[in-house]
N, CA and C atoms as a LAMMPS dump frame, in Angstrom:
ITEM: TIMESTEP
0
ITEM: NUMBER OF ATOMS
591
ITEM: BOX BOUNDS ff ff ff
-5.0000000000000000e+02 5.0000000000000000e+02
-5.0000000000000000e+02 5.0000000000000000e+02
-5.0000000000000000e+02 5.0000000000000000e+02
ITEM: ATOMS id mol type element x y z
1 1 1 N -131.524 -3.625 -122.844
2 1 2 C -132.313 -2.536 -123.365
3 1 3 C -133.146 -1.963 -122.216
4 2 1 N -132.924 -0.457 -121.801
5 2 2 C -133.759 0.349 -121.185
6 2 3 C -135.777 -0.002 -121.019
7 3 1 N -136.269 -0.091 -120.178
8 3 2 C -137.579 -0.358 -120.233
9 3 3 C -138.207 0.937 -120.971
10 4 1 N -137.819 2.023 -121.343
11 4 2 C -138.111 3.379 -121.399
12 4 3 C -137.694 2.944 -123.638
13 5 1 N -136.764 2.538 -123.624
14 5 2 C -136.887 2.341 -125.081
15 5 3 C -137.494 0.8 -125.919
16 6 1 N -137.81 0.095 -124.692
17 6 2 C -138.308 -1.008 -125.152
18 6 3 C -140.139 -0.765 -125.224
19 7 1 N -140.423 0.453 -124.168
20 7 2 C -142.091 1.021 -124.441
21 7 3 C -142.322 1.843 -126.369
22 8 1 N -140.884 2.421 -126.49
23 8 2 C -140.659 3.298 -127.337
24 8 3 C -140.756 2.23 -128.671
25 9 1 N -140.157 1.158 -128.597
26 9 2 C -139.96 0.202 -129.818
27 9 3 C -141.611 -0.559 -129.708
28 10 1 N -142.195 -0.802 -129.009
29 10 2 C -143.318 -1.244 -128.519
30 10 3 C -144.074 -0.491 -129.342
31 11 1 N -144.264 1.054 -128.935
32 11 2 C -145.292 2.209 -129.634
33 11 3 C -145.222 2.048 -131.329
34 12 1 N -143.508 2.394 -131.852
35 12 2 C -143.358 2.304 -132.753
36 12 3 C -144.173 1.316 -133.561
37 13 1 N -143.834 -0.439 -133.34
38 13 2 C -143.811 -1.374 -133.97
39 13 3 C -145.587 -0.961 -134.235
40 14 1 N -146.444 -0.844 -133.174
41 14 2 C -147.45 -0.997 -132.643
42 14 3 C -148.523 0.121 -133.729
43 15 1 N -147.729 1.34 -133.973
44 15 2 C -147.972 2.199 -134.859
45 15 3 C -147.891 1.44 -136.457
46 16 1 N -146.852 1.277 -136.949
47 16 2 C -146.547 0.925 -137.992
48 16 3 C -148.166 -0.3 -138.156
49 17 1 N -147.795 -1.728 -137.571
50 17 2 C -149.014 -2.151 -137.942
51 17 3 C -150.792 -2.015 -137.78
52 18 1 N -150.656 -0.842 -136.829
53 18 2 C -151.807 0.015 -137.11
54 18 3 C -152.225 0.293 -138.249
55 19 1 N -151.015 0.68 -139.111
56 19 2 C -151.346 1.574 -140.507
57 19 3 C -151.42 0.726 -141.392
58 20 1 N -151.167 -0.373 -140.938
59 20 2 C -150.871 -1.173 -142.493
60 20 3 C -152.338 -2.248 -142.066
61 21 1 N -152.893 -2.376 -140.735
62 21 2 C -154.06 -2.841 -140.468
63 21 3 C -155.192 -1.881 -141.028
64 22 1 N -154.908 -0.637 -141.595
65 22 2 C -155.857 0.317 -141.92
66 22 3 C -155.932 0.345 -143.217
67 23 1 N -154.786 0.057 -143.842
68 23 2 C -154.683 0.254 -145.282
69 23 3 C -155.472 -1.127 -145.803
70 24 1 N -155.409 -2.145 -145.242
71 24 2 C -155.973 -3.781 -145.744
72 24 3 C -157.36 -3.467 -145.45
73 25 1 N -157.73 -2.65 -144.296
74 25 2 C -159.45 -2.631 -143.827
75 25 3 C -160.113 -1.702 -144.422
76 26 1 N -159.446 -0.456 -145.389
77 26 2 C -159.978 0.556 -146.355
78 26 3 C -160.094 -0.706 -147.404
79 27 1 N -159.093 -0.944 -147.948
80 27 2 C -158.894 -1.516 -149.294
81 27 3 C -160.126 -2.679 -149.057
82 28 1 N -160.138 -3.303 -148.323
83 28 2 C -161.295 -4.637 -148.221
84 28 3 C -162.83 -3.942 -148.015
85 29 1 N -162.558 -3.425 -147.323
86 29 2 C -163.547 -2.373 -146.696
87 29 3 C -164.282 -3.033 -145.718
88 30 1 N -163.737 -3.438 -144.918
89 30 2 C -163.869 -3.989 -143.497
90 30 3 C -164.184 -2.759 -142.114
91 31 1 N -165.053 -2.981 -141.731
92 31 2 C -165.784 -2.192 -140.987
93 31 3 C -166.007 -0.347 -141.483
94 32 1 N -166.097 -0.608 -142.958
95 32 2 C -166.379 0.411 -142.987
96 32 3 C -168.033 1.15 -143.37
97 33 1 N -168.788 0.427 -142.611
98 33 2 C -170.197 0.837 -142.649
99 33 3 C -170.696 1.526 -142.069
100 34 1 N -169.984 2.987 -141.648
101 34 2 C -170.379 4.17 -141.057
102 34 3 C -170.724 4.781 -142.553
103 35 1 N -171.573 5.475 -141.855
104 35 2 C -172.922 6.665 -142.786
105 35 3 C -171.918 8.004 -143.437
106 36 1 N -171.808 8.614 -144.083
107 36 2 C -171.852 9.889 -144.216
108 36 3 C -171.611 11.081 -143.054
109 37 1 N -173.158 10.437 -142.208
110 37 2 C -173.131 11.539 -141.216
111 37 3 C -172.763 10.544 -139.813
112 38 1 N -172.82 9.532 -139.726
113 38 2 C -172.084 9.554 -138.308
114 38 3 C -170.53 9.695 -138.574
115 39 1 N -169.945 9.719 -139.724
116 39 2 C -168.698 9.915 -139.831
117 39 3 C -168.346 11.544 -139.131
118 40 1 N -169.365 12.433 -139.44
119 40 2 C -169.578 14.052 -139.306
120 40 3 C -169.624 13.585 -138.185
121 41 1 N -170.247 12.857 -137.335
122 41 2 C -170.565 13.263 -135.981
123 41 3 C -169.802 13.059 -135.025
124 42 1 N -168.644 12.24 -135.562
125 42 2 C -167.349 12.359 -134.756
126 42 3 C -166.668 13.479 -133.733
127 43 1 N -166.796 14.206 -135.215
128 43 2 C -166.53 15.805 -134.449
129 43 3 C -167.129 16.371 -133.274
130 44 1 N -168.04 15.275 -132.667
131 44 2 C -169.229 15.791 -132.036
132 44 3 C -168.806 15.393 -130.166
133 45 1 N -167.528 14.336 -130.37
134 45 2 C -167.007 13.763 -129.54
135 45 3 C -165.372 14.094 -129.534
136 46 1 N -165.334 14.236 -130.8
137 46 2 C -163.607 14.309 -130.201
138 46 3 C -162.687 15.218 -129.57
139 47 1 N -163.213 16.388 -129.064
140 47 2 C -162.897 16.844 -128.455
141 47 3 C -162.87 16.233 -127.143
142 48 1 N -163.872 15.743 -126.873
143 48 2 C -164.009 15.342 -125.681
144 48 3 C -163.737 13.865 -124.807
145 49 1 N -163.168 13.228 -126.043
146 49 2 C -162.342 12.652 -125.788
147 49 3 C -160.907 12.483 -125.237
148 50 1 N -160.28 13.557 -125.738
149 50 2 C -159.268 13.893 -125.822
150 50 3 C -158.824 14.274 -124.198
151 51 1 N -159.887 14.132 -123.397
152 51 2 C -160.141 14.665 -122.12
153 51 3 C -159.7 13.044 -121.268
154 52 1 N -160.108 12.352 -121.859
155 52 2 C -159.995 10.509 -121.063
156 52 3 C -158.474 10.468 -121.498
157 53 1 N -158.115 9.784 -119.916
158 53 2 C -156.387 9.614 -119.839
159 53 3 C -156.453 8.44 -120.639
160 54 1 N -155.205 8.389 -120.882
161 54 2 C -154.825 7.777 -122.057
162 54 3 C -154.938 5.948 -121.199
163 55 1 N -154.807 5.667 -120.013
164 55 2 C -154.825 4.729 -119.508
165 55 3 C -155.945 3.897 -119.726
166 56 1 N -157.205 4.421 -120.084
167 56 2 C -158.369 4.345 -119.952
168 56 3 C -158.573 3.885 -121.685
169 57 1 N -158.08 4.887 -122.267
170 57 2 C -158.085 4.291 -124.01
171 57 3 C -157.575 3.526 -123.85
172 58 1 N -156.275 2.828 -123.641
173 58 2 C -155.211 1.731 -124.045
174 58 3 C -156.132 0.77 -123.628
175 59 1 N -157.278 0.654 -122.461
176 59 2 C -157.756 -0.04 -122.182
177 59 3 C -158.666 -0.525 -122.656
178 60 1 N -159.478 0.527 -123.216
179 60 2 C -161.014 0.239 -124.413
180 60 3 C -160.697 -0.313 -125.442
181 61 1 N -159.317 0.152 -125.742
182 61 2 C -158.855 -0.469 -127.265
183 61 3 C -158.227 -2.172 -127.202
184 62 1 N -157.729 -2.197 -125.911
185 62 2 C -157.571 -3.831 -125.128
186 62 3 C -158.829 -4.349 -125.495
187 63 1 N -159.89 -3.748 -124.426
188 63 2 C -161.214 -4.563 -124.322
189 63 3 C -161.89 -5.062 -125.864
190 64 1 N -162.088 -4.096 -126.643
191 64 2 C -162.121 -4.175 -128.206
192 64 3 C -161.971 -5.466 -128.9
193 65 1 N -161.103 -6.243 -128.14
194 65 2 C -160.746 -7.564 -128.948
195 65 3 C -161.525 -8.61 -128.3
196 66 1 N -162.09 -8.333 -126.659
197 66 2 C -162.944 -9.089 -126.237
198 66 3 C -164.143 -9.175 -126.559
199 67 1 N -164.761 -7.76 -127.276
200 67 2 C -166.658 -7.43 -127.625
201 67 3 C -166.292 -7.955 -128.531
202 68 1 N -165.481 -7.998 -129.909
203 68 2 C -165.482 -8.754 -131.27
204 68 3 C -165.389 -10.308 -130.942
205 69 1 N -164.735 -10.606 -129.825
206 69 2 C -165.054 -11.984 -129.479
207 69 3 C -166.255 -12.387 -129.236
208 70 1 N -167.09 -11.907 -128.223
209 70 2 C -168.396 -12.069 -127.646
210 70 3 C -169.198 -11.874 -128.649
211 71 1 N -168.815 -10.505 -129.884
212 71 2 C -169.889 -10.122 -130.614
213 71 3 C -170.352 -11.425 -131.598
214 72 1 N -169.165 -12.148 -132.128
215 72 2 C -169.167 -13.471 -133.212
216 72 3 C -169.693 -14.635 -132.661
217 73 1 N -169.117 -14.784 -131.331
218 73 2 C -169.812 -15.861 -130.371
219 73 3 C -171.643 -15.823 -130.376
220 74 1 N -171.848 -14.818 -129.914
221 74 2 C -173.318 -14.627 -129.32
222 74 3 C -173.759 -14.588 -130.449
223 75 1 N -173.308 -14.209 -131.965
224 75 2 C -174.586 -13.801 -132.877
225 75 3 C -174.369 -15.315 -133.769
226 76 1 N -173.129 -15.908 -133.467
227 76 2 C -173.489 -17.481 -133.927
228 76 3 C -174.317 -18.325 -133.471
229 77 1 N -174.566 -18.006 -131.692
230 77 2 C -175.758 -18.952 -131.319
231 77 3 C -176.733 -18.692 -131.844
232 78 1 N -177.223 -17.405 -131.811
233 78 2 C -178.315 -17.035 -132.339
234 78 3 C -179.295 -17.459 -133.733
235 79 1 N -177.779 -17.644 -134.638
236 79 2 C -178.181 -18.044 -135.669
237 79 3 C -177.939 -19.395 -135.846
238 80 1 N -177.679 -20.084 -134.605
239 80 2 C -177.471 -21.337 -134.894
240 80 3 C -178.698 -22.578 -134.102
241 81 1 N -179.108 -21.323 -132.675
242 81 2 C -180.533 -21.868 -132.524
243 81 3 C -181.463 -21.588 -133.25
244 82 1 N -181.639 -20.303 -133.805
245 82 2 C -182.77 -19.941 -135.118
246 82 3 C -182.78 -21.8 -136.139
247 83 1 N -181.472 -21.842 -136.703
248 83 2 C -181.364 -22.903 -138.063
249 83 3 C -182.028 -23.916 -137.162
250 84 1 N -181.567 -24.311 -135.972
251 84 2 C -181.538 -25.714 -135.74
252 84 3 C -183.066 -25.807 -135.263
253 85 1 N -183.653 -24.945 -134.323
254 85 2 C -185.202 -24.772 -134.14
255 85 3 C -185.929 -24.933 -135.444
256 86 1 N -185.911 -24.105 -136.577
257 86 2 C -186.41 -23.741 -137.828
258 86 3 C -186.72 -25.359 -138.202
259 87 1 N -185.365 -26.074 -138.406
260 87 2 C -185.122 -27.129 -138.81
261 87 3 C -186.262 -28.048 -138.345
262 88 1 N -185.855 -28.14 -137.318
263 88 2 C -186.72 -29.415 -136.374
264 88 3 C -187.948 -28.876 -136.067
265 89 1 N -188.687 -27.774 -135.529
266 89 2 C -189.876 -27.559 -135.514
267 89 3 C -190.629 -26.531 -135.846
268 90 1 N -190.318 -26.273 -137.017
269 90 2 C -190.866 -25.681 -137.899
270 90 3 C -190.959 -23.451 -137.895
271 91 1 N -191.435 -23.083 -138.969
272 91 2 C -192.138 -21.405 -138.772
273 91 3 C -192.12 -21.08 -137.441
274 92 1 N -192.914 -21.569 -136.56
275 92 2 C -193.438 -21.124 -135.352
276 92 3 C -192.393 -21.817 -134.247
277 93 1 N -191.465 -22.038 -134.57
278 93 2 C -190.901 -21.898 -133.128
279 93 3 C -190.747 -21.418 -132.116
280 94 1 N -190.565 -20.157 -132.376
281 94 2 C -190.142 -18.923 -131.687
282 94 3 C -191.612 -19.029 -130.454
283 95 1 N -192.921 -19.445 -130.931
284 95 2 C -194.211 -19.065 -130.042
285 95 3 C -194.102 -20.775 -129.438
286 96 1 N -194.153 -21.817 -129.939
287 96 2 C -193.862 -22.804 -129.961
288 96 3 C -193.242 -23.632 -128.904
289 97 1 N -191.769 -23.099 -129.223
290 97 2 C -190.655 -23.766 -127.965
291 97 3 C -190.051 -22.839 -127.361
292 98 1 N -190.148 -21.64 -127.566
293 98 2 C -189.327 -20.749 -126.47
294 98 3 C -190.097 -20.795 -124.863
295 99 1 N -189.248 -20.615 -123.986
296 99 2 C -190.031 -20.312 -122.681
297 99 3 C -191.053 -19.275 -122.564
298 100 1 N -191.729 -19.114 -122.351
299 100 2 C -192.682 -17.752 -122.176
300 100 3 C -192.034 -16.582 -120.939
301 101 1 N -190.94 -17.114 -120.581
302 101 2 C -190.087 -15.713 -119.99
303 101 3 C -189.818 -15.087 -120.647
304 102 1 N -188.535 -16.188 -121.606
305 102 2 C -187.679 -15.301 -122.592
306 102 3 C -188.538 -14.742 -123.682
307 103 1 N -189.571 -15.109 -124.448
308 103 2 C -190.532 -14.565 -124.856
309 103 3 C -191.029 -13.202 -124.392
310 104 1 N -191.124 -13.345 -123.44
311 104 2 C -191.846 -12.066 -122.426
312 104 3 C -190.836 -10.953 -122.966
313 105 1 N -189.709 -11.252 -122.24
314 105 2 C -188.52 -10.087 -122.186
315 105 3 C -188.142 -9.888 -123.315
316 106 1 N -187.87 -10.459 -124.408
317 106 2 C -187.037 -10.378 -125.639
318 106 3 C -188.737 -9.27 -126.126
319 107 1 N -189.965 -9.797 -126.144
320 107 2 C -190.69 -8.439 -126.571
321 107 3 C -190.771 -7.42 -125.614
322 108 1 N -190.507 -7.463 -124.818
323 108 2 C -190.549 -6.158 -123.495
324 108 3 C -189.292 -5.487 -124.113
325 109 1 N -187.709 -6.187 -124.335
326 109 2 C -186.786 -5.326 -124.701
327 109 3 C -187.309 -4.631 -125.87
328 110 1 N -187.816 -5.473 -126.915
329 110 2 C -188.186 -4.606 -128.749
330 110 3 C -189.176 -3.506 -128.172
331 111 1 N -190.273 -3.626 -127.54
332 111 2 C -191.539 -2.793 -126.881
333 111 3 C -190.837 -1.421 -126.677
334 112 1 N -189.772 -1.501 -125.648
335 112 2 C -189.081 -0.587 -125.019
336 112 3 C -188.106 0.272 -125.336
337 113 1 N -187.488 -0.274 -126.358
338 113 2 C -186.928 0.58 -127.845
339 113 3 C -187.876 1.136 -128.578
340 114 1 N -188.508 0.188 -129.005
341 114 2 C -189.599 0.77 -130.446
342 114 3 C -190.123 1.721 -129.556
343 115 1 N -190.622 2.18 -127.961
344 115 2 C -191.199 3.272 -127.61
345 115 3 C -190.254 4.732 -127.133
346 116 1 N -189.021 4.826 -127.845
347 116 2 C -188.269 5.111 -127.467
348 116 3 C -188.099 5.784 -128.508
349 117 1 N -188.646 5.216 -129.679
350 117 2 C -188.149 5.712 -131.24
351 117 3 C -186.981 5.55 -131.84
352 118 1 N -185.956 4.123 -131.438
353 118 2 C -185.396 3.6 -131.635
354 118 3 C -185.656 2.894 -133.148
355 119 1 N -184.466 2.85 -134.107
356 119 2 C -184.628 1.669 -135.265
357 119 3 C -184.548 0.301 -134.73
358 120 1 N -185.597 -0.466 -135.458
359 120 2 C -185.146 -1.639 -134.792
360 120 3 C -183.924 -2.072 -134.795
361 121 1 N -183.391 -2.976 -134.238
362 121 2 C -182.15 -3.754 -134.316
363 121 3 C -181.975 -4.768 -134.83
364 122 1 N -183.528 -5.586 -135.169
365 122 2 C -183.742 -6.531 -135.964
366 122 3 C -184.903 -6.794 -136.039
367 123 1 N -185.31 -7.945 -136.889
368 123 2 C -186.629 -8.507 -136.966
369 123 3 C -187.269 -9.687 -136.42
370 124 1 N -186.158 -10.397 -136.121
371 124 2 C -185.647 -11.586 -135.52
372 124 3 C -186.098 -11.617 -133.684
373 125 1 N -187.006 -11.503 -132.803
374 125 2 C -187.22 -11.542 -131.879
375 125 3 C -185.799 -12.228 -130.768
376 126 1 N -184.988 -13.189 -131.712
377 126 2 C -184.262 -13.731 -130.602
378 126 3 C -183.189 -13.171 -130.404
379 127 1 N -183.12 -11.641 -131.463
380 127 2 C -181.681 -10.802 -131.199
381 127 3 C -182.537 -9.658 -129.914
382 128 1 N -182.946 -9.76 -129.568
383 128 2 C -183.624 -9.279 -128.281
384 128 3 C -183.581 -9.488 -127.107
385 129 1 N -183.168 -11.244 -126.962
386 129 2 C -182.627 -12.179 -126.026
387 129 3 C -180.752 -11.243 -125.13
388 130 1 N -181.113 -12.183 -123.974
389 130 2 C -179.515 -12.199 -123.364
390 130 3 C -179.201 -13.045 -123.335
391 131 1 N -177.887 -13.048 -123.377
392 131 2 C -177.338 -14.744 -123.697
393 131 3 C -177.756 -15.788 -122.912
394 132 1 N -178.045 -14.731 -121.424
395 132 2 C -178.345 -16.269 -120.908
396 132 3 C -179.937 -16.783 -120.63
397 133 1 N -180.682 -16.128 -122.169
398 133 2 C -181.737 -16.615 -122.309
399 133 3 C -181.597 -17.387 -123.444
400 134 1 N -180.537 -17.574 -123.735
401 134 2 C -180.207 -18.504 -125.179
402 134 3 C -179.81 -19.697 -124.791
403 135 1 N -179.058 -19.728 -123.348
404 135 2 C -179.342 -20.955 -122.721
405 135 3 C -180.232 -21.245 -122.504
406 136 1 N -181.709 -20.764 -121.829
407 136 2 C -182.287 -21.516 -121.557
408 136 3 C -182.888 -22.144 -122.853
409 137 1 N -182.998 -21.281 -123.88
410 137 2 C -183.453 -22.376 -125.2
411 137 3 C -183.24 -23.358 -124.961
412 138 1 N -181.966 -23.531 -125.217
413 138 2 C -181.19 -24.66 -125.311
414 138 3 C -181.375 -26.013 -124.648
415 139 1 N -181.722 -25.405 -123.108
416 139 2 C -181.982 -26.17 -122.004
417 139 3 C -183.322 -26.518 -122.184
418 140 1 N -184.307 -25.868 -122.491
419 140 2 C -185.874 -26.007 -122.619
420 140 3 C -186.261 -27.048 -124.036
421 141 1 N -184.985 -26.956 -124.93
422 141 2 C -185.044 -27.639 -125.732
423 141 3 C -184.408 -28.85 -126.347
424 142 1 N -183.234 -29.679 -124.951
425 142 2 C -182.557 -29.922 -125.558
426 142 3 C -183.034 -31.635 -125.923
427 143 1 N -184.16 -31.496 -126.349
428 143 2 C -183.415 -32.929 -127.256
429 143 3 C -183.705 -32.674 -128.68
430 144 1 N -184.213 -31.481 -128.643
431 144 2 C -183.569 -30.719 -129.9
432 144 3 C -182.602 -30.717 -130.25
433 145 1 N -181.418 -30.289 -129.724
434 145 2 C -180.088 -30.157 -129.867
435 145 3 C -179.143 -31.135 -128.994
436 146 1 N -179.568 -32.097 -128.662
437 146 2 C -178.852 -33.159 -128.131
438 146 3 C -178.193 -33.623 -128.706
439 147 1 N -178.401 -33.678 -130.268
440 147 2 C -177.924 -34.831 -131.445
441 147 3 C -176.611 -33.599 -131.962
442 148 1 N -176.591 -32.339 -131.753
443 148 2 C -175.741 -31.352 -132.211
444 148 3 C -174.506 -31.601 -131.505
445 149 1 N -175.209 -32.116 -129.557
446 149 2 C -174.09 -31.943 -128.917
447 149 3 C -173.618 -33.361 -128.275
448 150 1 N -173.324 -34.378 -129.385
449 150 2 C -173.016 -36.213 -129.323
450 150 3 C -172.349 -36.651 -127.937
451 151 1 N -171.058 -35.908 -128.289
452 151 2 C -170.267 -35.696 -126.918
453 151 3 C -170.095 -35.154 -125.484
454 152 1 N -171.406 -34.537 -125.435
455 152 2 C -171.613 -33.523 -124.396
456 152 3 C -173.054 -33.89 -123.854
457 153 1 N -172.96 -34.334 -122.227
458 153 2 C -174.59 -34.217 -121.937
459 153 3 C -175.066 -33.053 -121.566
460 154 1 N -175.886 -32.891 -121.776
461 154 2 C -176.55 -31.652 -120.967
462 154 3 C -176.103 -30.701 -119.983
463 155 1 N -175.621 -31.116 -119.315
464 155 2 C -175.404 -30.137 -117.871
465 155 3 C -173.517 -29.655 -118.141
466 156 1 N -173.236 -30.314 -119.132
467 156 2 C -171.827 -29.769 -119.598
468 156 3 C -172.282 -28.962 -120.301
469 157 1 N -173.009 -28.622 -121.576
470 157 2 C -173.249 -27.388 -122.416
471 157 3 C -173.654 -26.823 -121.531
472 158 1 N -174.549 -27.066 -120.647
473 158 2 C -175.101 -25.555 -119.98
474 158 3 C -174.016 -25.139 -119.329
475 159 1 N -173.111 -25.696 -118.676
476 159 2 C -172.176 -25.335 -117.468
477 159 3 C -171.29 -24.633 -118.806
478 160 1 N -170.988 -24.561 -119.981
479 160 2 C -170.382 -24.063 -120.818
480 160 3 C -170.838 -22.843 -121.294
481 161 1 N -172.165 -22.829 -121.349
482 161 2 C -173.189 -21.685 -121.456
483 161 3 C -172.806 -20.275 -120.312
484 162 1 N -173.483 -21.398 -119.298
485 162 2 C -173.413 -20.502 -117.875
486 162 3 C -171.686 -19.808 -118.059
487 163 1 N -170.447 -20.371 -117.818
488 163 2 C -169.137 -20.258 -117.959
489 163 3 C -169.068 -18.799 -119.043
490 164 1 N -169.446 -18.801 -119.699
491 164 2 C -169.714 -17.872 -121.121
492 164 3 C -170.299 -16.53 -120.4
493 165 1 N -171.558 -16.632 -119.764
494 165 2 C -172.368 -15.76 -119.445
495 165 3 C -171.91 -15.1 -118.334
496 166 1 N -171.007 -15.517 -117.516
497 166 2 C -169.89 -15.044 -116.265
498 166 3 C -169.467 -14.032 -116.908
499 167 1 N -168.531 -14.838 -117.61
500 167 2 C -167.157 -13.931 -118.638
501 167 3 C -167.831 -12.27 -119.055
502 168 1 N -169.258 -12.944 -119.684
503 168 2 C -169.33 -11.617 -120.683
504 168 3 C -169.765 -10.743 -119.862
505 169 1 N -169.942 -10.544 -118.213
506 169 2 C -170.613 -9.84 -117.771
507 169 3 C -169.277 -8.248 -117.79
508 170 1 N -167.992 -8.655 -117.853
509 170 2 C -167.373 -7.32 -117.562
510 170 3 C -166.925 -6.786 -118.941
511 171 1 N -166.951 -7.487 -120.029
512 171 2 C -167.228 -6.889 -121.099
513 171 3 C -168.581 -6.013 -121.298
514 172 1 N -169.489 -6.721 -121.275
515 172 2 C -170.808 -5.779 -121.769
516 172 3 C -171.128 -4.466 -120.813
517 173 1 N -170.511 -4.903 -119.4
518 173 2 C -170.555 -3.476 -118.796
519 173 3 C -169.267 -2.627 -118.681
520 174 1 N -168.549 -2.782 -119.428
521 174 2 C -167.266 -1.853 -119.712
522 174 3 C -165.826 -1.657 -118.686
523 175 1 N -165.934 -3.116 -117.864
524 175 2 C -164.704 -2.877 -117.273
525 175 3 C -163.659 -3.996 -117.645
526 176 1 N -162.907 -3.902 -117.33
527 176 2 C -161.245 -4.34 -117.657
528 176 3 C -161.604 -5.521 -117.004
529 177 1 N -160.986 -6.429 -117.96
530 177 2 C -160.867 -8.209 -118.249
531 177 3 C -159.68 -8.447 -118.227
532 178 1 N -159.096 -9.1 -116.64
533 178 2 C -157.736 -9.099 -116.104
534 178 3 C -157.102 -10.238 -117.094
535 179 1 N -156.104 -11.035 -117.102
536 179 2 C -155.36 -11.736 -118.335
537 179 3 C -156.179 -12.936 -118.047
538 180 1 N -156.305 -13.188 -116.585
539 180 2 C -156.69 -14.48 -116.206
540 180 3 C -158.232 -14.678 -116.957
541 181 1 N -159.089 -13.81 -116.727
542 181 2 C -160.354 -13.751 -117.497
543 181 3 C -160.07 -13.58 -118.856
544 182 1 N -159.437 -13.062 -119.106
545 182 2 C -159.421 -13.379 -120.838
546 182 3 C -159.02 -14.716 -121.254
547 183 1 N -158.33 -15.479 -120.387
548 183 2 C -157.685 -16.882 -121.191
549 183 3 C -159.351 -17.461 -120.737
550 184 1 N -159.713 -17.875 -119.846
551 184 2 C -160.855 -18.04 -119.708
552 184 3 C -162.046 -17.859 -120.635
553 185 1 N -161.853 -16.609 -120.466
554 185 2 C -163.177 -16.236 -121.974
555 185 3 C -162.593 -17.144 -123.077
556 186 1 N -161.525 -17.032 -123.398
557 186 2 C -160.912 -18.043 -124.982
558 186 3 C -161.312 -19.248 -124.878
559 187 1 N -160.641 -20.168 -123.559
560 187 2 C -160.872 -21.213 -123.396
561 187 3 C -162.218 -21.366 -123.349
562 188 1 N -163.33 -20.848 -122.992
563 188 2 C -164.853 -20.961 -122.676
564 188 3 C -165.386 -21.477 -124.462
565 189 1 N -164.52 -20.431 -124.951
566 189 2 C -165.458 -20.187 -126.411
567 189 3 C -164.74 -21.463 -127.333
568 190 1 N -163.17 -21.63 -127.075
569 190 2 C -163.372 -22.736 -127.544
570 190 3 C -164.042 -23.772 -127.352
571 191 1 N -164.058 -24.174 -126.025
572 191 2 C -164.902 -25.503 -125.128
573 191 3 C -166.466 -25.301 -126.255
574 192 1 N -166.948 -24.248 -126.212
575 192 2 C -168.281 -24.146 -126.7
576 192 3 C -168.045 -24.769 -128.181
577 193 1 N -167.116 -24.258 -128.986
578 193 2 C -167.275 -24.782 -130.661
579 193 3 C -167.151 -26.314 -130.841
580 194 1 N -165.891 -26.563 -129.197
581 194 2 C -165.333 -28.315 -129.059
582 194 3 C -166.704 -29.014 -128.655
583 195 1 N -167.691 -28.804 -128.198
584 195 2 C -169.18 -29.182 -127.917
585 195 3 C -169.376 -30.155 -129.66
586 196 1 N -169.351 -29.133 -130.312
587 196 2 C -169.762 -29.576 -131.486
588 196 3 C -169.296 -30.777 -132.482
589 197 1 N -167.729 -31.026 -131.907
590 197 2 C -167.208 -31.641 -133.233
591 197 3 C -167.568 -32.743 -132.836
């Protein structure tokens, strides 16, 4: 088979379960929590889209599967140092056991929105954090979470942490995550859940 009709069977196949990935995500209604009007405001871009070579989409729409990775990853720690802090030392953690860096910055980031006239993004001070201030929780706290991580001493979660916080740097700034970094990123995030069992 021609490389020229094997791109062609590629597009095809590639199309088809597009549509039938659209029809399950209407019907469920899976990501469909756009407004009214940012739906309108589409129009506001697509023209100008239409302007970015197509090399560049195939690529955002690649990357796409890496931010939904990072996005589930990062907002599980979050909510998984929130429980486990909450747990063990009480309401006031957050003033309590956080470092007074990450403290600092996580209200300098909310400060700097809210003066911006930004909605918040949350209420939660530690969605304010960068990940790799979620290590240092971790690190600042760990015999907090020592008992979470049986199998793992210390300087392996962090080196799992740190490993994590590499990865996500060419996702969050928007460039292309060669194959080798993506098995990496996978392997990272599993290593992180294998921490746990």
């Amino acid at each position: 088979m021609s490389r020229e009709r094997e791109i062609e069977l590629f597009v095809l196949k590639n199309a088809a379960i597009t549509q039938s990935l659209r029809s399950v995500f209407s019907a469920q209604r899976i990501g469909s929590n756009r407004g009214a009007l940012e739906a309108q405001a589409d129009s506001l871009v697509t023209e100008y889209l239409r302007q970015v070579d197509f090399e560049t989409l195939a690529d955002a729409e690649r990357m796409s599967e890496f931010y939904k990775l990072f996005y589930a990853l990062e907002n599980d720690m979050r909510d998984l140092i929130e429980a486990t802090m909450m747990e063990s030392v009480g309401q006031k953690w957050w003033e309590e056991s956080v470092p007074q860096v990450v403290r600092d910055n996580a209200q300098k980031n909310y400060d700097r929105e809210a003066s911006e006239g930004l909605p918040p993004r949350s209420d939660r001070l530690i969605d304010y954090t960068t990940f790799g201030e979620l290590g240092e929780i971790v690190r600042e706290n760990w015999d907090v979470f020592s008992g979470m991580f049986s199998n793992a001493t210390r300087n392996r979660v962090l080196r799992v942490i740190n490993r994590l916080n590499l990865v996500r740097g060419p996702i969050a700034h928007c460039n292309f995550l060669p194959e080798e970094e993506a098995i990496r990123l996978k392997l990272a995030i599993r290593d992180w859940y294998k921490l746990m069992e």
